[in-house]
Residue frames relative to the residue before (quaternion, step in Angstrom):
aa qw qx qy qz dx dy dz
X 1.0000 0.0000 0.0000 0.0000 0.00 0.00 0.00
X 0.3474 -0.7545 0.5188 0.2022 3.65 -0.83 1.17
X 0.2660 -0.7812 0.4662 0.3187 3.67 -0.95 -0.37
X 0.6584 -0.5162 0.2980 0.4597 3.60 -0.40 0.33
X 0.1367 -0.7752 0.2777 0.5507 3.26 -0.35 -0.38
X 0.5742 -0.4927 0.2026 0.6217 3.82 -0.69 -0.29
X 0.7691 -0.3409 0.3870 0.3775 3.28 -2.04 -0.12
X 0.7158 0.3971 -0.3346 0.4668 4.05 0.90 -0.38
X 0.7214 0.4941 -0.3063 0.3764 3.27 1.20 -0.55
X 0.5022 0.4925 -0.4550 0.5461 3.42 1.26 -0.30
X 0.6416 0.5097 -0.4130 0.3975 4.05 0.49 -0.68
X 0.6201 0.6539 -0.2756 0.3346 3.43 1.02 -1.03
X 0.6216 0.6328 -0.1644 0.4315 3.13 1.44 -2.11
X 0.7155 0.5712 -0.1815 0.3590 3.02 0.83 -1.68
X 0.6466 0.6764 -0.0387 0.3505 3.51 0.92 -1.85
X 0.7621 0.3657 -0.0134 0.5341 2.93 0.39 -1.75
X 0.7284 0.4065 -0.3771 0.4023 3.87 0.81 -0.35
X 0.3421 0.6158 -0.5613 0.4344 3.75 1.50 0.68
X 0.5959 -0.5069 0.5221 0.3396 3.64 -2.05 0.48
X 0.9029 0.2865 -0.1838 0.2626 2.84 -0.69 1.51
X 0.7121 0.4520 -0.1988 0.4991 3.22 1.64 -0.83
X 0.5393 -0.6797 0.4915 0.0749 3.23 -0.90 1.88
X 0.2532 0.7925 -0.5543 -0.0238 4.16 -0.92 -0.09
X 0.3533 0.5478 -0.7089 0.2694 3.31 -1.18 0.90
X 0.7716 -0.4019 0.4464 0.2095 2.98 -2.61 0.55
X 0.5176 -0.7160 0.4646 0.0599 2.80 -1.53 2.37
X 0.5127 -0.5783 0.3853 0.5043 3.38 -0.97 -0.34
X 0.5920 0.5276 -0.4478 0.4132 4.17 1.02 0.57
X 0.6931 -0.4405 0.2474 0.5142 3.69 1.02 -0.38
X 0.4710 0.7085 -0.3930 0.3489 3.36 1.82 -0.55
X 0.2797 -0.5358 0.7622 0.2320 3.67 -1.82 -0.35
X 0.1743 -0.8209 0.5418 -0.0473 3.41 -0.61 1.48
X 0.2362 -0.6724 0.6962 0.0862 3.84 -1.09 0.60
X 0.2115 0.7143 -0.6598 0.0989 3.14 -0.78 0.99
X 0.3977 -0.7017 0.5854 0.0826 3.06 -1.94 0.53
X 0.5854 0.0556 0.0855 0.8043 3.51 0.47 0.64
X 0.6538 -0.2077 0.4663 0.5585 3.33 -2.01 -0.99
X 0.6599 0.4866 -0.5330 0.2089 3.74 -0.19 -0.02
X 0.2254 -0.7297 0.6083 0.2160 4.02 -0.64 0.46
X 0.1529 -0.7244 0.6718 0.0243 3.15 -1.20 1.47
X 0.8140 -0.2524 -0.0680 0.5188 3.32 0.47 0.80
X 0.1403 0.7470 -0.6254 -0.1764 3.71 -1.30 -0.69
X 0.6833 -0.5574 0.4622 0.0938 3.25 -2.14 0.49
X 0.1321 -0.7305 0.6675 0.0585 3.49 -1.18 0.86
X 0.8857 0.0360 0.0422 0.4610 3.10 0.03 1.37
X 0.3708 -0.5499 0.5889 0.4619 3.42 -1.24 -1.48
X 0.6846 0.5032 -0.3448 0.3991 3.33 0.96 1.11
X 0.8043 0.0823 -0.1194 0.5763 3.37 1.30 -0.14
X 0.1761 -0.8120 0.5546 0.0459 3.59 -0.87 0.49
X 0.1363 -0.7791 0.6106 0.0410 3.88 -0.14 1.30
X 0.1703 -0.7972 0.5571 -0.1583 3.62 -1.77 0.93
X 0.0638 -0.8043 0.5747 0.1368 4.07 -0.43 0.39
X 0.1347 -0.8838 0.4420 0.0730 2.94 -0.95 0.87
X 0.4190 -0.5135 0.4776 0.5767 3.86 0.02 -0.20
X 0.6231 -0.5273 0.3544 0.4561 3.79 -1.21 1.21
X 0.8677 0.4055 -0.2185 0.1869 4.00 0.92 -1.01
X 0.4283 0.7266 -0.2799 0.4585 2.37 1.99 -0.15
X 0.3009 0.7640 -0.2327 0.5211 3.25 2.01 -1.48
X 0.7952 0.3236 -0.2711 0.4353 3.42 -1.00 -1.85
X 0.7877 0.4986 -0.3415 0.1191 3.49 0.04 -1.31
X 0.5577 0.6914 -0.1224 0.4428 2.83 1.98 -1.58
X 0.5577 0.5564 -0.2208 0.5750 3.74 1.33 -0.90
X 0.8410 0.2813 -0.2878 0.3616 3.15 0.21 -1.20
X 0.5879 0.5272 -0.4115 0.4550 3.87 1.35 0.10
X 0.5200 -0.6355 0.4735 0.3188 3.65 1.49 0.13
X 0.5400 0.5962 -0.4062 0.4334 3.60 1.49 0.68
X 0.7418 0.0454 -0.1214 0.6580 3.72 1.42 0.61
X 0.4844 -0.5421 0.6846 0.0527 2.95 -1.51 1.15
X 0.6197 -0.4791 0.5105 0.3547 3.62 -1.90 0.22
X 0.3184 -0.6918 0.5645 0.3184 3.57 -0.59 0.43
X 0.6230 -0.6445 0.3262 0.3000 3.55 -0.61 1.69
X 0.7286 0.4333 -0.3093 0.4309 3.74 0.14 -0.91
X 0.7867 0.2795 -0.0994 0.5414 3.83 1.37 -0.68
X 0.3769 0.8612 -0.3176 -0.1241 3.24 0.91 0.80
X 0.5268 0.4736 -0.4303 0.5595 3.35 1.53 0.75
X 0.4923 0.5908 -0.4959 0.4035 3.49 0.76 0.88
X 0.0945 -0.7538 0.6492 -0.0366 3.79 -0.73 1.28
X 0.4482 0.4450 -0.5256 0.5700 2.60 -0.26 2.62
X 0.7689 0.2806 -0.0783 0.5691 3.45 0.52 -1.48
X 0.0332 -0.7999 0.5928 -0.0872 3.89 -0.78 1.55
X 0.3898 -0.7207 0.5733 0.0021 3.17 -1.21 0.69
X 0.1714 0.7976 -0.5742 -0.0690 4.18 -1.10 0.55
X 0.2556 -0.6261 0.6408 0.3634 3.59 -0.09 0.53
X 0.2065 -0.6931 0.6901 0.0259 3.38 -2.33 0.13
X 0.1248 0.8446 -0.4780 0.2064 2.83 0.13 1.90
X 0.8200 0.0973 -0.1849 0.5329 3.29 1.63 0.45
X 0.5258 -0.6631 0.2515 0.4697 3.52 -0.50 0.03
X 0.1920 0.6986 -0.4874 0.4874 3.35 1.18 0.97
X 0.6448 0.4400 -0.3192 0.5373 3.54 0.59 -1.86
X 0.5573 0.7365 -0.3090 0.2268 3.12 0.30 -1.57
X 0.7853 0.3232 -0.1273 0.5125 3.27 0.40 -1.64
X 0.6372 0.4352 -0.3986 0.4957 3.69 0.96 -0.46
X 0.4298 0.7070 -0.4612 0.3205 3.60 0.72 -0.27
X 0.8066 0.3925 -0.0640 0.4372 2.94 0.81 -1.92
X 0.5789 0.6087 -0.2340 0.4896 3.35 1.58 -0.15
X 0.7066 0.4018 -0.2136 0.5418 3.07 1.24 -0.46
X 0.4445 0.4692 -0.3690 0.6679 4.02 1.70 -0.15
X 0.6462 0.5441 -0.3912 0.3652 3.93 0.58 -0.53
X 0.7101 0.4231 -0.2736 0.4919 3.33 1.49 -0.82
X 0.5269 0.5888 -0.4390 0.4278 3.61 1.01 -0.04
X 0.5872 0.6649 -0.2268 0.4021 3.27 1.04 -1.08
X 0.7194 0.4548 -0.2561 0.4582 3.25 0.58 -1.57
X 0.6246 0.6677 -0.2019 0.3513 2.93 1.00 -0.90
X 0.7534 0.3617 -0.2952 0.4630 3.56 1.04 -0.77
X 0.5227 0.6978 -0.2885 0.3957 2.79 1.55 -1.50
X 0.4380 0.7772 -0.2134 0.3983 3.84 1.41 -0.95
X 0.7681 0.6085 0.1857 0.0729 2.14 0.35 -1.84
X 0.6163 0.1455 0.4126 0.6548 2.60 0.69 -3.02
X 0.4628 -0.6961 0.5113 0.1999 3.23 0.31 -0.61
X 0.4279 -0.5903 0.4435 0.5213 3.79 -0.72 -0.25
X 0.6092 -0.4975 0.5041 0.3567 3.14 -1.52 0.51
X 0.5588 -0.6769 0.3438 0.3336 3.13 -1.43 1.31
X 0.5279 0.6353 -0.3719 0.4235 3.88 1.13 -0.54
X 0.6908 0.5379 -0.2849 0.3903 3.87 1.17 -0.52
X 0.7165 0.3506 -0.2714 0.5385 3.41 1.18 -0.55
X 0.4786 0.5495 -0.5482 0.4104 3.67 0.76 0.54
């Protein structure tokens, strides 16, 4: 009998198999995704997933009920927050690291070490 896997590892699996994005454990307890030096988001666990956004990107994302304040900042419009309590969350999680991405990748480009 197999086991599911958990909610961070399916993010991980998923995440980490894009051009370019790096992941392992921060120096606070988190698991971090980065692109280059830039973090596009990271994990607490299999329960909570933290994220920066540009302030508008921020407003919009809030106002679709697709992030919360990100506890430690919560009058800060930038830093966002999603608990993961199902595989709903789950899939928005990774949707919501997908927009950070696009975003650098946009942006910045891929790191030069990703397209070799």
């Amino acid at each position: 009998m197999t086991t599911a896997p958990t909610a961070s590892q399916q993010i991980i699996d998923e995440v980490t198999s894009w051009p370019g994005v790096e992941a392992g454990p921060g120096d606070r307890g988190e698991f971090a995704f980065t692109l280059g030096r830039r973090q596009i988001g990271h994990l607490h666990g299999d329960h909570a997933a933290h994220f920066s956004f540009p302030k508008d990107v921020w407003a919009e994302l809030k106002a679709q009920g697709r992030i919360v304040a990100h506890p430690v900042f919560p009058n800060a419009e930038g830093p966002a927050a999603r608990r993961m309590e199902g595989q709903a969350d789950v899939r928005e999680v990774i949707a919501l690291l997908r927009v950070n991405y696009d975003r650098a990748v946009a942006r910045h480009g891929l790191p030069a070490q990703a397209g070799a």
